[in-house]
N, C-alpha and C positions, 0 to 999 in steps of 0.2 A: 622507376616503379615496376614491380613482376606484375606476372600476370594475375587474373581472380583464381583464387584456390578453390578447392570443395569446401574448408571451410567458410571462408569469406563468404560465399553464396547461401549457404546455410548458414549463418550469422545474418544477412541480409532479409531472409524467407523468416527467419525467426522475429523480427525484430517489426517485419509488417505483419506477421500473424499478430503479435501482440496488440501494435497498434489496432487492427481489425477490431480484436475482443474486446478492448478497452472504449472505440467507440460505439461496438453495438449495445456495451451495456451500459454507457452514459445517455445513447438515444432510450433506450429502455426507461431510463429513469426521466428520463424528459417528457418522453410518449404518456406517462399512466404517472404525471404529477397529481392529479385529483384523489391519487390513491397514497398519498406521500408516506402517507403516517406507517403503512403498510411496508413501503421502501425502504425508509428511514429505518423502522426496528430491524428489517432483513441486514440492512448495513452496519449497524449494530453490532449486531451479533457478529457479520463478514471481519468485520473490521478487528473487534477484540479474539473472533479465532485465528484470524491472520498473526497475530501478536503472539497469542500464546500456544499454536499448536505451529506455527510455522517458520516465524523471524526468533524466538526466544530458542526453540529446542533444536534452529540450525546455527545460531549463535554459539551457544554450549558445544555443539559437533563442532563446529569451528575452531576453538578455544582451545580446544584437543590437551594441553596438558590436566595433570591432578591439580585441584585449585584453581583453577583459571577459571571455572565454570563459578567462582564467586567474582569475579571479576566482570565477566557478561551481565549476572544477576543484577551488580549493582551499578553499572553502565545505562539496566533499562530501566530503574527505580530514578536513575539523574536524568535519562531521555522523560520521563511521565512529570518529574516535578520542574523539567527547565519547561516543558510544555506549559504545565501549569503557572510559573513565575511569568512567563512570558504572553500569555490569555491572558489572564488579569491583571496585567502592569496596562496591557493595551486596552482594556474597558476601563479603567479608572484612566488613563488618556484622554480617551475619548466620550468622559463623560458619563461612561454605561451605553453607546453604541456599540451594539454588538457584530456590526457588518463585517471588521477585520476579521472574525473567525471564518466569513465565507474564503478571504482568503487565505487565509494561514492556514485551517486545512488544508483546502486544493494544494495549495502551494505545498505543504508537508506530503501528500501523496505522490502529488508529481516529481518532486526529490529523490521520494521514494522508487518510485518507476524507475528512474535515473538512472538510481544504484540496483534496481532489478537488470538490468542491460548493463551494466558495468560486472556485475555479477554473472551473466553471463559468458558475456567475451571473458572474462578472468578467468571462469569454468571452460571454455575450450582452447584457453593459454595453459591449462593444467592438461586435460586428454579430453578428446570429443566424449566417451563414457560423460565427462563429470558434466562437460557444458550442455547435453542436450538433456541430464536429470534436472541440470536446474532450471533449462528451456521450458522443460515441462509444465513445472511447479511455476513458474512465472505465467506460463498462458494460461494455466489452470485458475488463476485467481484473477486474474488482467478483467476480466467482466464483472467481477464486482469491485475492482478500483474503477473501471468507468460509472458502476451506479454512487459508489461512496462521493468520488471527485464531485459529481455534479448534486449528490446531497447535502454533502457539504457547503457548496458553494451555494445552493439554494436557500441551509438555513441562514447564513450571513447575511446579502445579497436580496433576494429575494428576486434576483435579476436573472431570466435564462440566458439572454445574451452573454452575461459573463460568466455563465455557468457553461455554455459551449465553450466559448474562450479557452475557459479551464481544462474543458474536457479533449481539445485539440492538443493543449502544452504537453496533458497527461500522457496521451494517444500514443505523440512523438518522441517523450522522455524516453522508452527503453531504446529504440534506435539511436536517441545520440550517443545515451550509455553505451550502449556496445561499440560506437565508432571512438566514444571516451576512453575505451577498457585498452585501444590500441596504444595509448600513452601512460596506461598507468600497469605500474606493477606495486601491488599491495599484499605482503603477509597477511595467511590464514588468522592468524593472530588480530589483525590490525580490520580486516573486514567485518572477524565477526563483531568488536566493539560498534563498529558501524550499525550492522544490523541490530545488532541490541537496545540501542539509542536510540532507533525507530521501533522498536517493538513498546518501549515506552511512551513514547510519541503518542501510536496509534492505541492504545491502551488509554493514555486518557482521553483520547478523542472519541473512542467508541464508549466509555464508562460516563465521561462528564460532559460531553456534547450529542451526538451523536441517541444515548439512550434516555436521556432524560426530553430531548423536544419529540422524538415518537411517541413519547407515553402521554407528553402535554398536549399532542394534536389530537388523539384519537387514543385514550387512556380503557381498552378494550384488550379483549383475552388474545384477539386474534393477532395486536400488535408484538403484544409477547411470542404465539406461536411462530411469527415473523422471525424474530431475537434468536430465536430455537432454531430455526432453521437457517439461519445464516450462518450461524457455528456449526451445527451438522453439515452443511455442504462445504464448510471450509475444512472441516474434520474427515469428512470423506475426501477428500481431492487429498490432501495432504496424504493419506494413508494410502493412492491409489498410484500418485508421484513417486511414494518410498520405496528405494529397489528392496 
């Protein structure tokens, strides 16, 4: 074994800042649960501009060849309907209990972390330039994957202990990721499908979960301005990440 690099270290510093942000904003979302309905639409909106201002339009950069960019497209159109096959195979399972979504979100974000820290390490396998742009964009949003994780796991669930749970697996995922990223080597080609798969994922999770039980707790202008603002602030970050 050599010794610890500058990178290595700074892989290391990135991957607990992340976890930091992701539990400050899952205790966020646990501290002002009284206020869910208010959360829940902010997440919402987080969730669906994550999808399509940030995992779809770095899929398509990815994708880099002419035509390829229909092939990302319709990667996230199969991640939104296997999402959907796959929610309602498991409510008509189980009867119309709907608790598996608390964890098949969580569980879907935390994946998602995963490959945010695999994404990483992969970006400073290409040049510290690329890995510390996508560091950014990863810490930048990591605080509202800690309030979505544990809103998620709350509409399920209704359980906070397994909503902590969730929010510790979330917390840790980009760290394993990046210790994941040192066994993996994956074409730009081959990642961005990944992202895109999740872009649809999280597309129906903020359209068909996600925005319709904020509007049924607390069906008020202010829930919407929440919605509004979660895409605005994930609109701005993403524009502020872009070199």
């Amino acid at each position: 074994m050599g010794l610890v690099t500058a990178n290595d270290a700074l892989l290391l510093a990135v991957g607990l800042a992340a976890a930091a942000a992701t539990m400050l904003g899952g205790s966020l979302a646990l501290r002002f649960a009284g206020r869910v309905h208010l959360v829940l639409g902010f997440s919402a909106g987080a969730v669906i501009g994550v999808a399509l201002l940030d995992l779809l339009p770095e899929a398509l950069r990815l994708s880099g060849a002419p035509g390829s960019g229909l092939s990302a497209t319709t990667v996230t159109v199969v991640g939104f309907l296997a999402y959907l096959t796959v929610d309602r195979t498991l409510l008509v399972l189980a009867h119309g209990d709907a608790q598996h979504r608390g964890h098949f979100g969580a569980g879907s974000l935390t994946v998602h972390s995963l490959l945010d820290g695999v994404g990483i390490g992969l970006g400073f396998q290409a040049s510290p330039a690329v890995g510390v742009a996508l560091a950014v964009a990863v810490l930048a949003h990591d605080l509202a994957d800690g309030v979505n994780t544990v809103n998620l796991s709350l509409t399920g669930s209704r359980d906070p202990a397994t909503a902590r749970r969730w929010l510790i697996a979330d917390a840790t995922a980009p760290l394993a990721g990046i210790v994941l990223s040192r066994f993996v080597h994956l074409p730009p080609g081959g990642l961005a499908l990944v992202i895109a798969l999740f872009a649809g994922f999280f597309l129906y999770i903020g359209a068909s979960e996600l925005l319709p039980e904020s509007h049924h707790r607390h069906p008020r202008a202010w829930t919407t301005v929440a919605t509004v603002l979660g895409v605005a602030l994930i609109w701005g970050v993403v524009r502020l990440s872009t070199p």
